[in-house]
C-alpha positions, 0 to 999 in steps of 0.5 A: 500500500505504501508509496515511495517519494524521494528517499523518504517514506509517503503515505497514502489516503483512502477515502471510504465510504462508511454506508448509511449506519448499517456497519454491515453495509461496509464494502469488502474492501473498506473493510479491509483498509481499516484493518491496514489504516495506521490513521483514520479520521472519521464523520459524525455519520460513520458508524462507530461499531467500523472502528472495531475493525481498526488497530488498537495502534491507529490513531483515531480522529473525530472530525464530525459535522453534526448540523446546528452544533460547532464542528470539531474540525473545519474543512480545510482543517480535515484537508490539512491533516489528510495531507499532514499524515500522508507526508508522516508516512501514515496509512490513513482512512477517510471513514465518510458516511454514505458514499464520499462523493454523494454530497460528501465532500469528498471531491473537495477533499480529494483536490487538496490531496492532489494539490500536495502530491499526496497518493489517493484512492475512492472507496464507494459506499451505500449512498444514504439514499438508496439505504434510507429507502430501502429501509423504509420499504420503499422502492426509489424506481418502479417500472409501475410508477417511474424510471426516473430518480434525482438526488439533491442536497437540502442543505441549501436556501432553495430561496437564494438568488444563486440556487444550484437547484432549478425548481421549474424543471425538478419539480415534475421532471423526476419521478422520485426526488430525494432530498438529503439534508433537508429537514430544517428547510423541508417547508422551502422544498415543498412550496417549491415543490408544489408552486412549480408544478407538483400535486400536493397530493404527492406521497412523501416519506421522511427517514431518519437514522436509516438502517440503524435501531434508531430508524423512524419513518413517517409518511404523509403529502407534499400538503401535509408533511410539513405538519406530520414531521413536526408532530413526530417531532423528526430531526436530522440526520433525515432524508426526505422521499418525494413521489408515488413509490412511497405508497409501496412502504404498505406492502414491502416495509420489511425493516422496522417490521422485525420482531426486536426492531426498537428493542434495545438489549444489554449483551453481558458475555465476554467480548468473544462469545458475545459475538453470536449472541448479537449477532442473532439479536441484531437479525431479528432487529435488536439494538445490542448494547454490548457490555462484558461484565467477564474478561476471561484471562489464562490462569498465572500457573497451569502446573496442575494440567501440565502434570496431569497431561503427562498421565492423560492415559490414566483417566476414564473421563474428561469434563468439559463444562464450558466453551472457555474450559475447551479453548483454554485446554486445548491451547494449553495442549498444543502449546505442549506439542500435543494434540487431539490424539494424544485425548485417544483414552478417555470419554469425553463429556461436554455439558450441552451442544455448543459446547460438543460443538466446539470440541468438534472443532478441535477433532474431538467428538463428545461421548456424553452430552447430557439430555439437561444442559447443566452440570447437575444434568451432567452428574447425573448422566454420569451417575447413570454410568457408574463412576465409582474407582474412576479418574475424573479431569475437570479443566474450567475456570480458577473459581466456579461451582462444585456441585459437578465434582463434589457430586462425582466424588460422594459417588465415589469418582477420583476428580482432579480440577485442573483450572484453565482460565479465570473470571475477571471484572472488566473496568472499562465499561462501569460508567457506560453501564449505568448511564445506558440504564439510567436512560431508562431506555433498555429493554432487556439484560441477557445473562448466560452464566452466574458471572455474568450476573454478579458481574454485572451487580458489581459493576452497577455499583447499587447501593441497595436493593431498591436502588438496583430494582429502581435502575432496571424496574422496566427491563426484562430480564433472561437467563439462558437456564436455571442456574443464572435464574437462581443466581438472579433471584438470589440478588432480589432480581425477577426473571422474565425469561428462560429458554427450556433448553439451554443454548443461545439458539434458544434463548434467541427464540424465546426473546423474539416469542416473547416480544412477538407475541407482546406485539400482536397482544398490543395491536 
């Protein structure tokens, strides 16, 4: 990616398009340069879930514009310091909502780069058009209604004397007009509108925060949208739809129809199986606030596996309790120069099917999987089985519950805890959390094991029961099974919801049931 200028090093600006909000909406390759960027300056509109992608080493810049409020930087000031991290060296990404040269300024950007000797390259994005359309349900071209669309910027005084907007001929002469940035003068755009020629009768969709949790969509005329924005009380970031296709929302909105769209969920996994979780929330429309209350870490010794690793020959079983008990085993195993054959002699047990599943992947199957996904319901499977005189490893976390070993050695069972990883409480999101719940606009807090949930407690910080019961007293509650539950309930919590069989698969299902059928209740 580096150019070479002289004997010294220059860098190179990418200017990419971040889509509408959507940080799904990404390209392959935008994507790809913010993994690679050593700088990215990025917009108001640009998603911040994108930066996830980026290097804890890049050098993060805020250059955002948000209409009506001091702009962090000014526009030759964003030229200036494309160019200044260019001629350091630097890799830098120009993160720009929508597509960069869709009323993005982007060619103004350009021009100073070009100006300076500074390499460049375009990446396009999902223009916020399309996107807010889309979203909406709404098809900007119908062979039915039109084939014809214009794009124009709001932003302008439409009344100015050296308007780039001619009315007489937009105003019939495209069958959909979209207007970004236009809110603040939308009673300028439809008197133009309608003085030059269009039926006040024209359908008219306003959408706002396209394609993320926050969409909102109103719909009214050209007569009537003025009156029907301010009622709903709509703001920037909008864009307005103009024409017939708007009547087609009825029959294809299909966005804000999800069953948790609107609904937002606190995710208290850790950072890396968090992942699933919201991914499957997310489908289903669910605005995920993403809150670890674990950080799983290695254990500071791991003489005990090491020792009982050398005699893995001798045992007739192998629990394994937890996803985090595999990986962090099977690491350990590897970095000894052994692997899943070496595993040859005993039984392996997993404790539900995601956890068999991930045992798969290291090329183990699971010879017991217990019909209740918990360690009672694994005791007691092994119990069925005889485990009187038998050699039990247990590899889980440092700290966790001994019902399944203390149940397997009253039974007579030799069990050996071979501790793999620990619970730690995150410190970088206490703050956020409370103040995401003091919003008071959470819906719901998920929890999938007993960590999570005193975690959490932890990390609120609640003086008493009732402060605790006052910060969640209109959030539901999930527990992925009876253990959490229980958990829950012992810290004075309700339980809302609990899947019957104990997965994420399930407990997805069960909170998209639920607000389903508390949607059809409420119609």
């Amino acid at each position: 990616m580096d150019e070479k200028k002289g004997n010294g090093r220059i860098g190179k600006v990418y200017l990419v398009g971040a889509g509408p909000g959507d940080p799904g909406l990404i390209t392959v390759r935008g994507k790809y340069l913010l993994e690679k960027a050593e700088v990215v300056v990025y917009d108001y509109l640009a998603s911040r879930k994108l930066l996830k992608h980026v290097s804890k080493d890049a050098i993060l810049i805020y250059a955002g514009k948000k209409g009506g409020a001091k702009h962090t930087h000014t526009q030759d000031e964003i030229n200036q310091m494309l160019v200044d991290h260019a001629l350091a060296g630097k890799i830098v990404v120009r993160l720009k909502g929508g597509d960069p040269f869709i009323f993005g300024r982007g060619g103004e950007e350009l021009e100073r780069l070009f100006a300076a000797n500074v390499p460049f390259e375009v990446v396009p994005g999902v223009t916020s058009a399309t996107a807010a359309a889309t979203y909406a349900g709404i098809p900007i071209t119908h062979r039915n209604y039109t084939a014809s669309v214009a794009f124009l910027t709001g932003h302008e005084d439409p009344t100015k004397k050296d308007s780039n907007v001619d009315w007489s001929k937009l105003a019939t002469g495209a069958g959909t007009i979209v207007v970004y940035m236009g809110i603040k003068n939308l009673p300028i755009i439809v008197e133009n509108l309608v003085k030059h020629g269009r039926d006040p009768k024209t359908p008219v969709a306003v959408v706002r925060w396209a394609s993320t949790p926050e969409q909102r969509t109103v719909v009214g005329t050209l007569g009537t949208i003025k009156d029907v924005v301010a009622e709903a009380g709509i703001k920037p970031p909008s864009l307005i739809i103009v024409g017939e296709v708007v009547t087609l929302r009825e029959t294809i909105d299909w966005f804000e129809k999800r069953p948790l769209f609107g609904k937002k969920i606190v995710v208290t996994r850790t950072r890396d199986q968090a992942s699933r979780l919201i991914a499957d929330l997310e489908e289903n429309g669910a605005d995920c606030f993403e809150c670890a209350t674990i950080d799983i870490q290695p254990v500071d010794s791991y003489d005990i596996l090491d020792t009982e690793l050398e005699r893995i020959e001798e045992y007739h079983w192998i629990l394994f309790s937890s996803l985090n008990g595999v990986t962090y085993f099977f690491d350990r195993l590897f970095k000894r120069g052994m692997d899943a054959r070496d595993l040859k002699g005993p039984g392996i047990a997993a404790v539900g099917r995601s956890t068999a599943d991930l045992l798969h992947s290291y090329g183990v199957n699971a010879d017991l999987i217990p019909p209740v996904f918990t360690s009672e319901g694994l005791a007691d499977s092994l119990l069925d089985q005889g485990v009187e005189g038998r050699n039990i490893l247990i590899p889980r976390a440092e700290k966790g519950r001994e019902v399944l070993p203390e149940t397997l050695r009253g039974a007579g069972a030799q069990v050996t805890i071979a501790p793999v990883y620990k619970n730690v409480l995150p410190e970088d999101r206490k703050k956020e959390l409370r103040a995401e719940l003091e919003t008071g606009k959470v819906d719901m807090v998920t929890f999938t094991s007993s960590s999570t949930v005193r975690n959490f407690l932890t990390m609120l910080g609640a003086g008493s029961e009732g402060e605790l019961k006052e910060l969640l007293k209109d959030v539901k509650i999930t527990a992925i099974g009876p253990i959490t539950a229980k958990t829950i309930t012992d810290n004075g919590l309700t339980v809302n919801l609990q899947p019957e069989e104990h997965t994420i698969e399930e407990m997805v299902k069960t909170i998209v049931s639920y607000y389903t059928e508390l949607r059809a209740q409420q119609k």
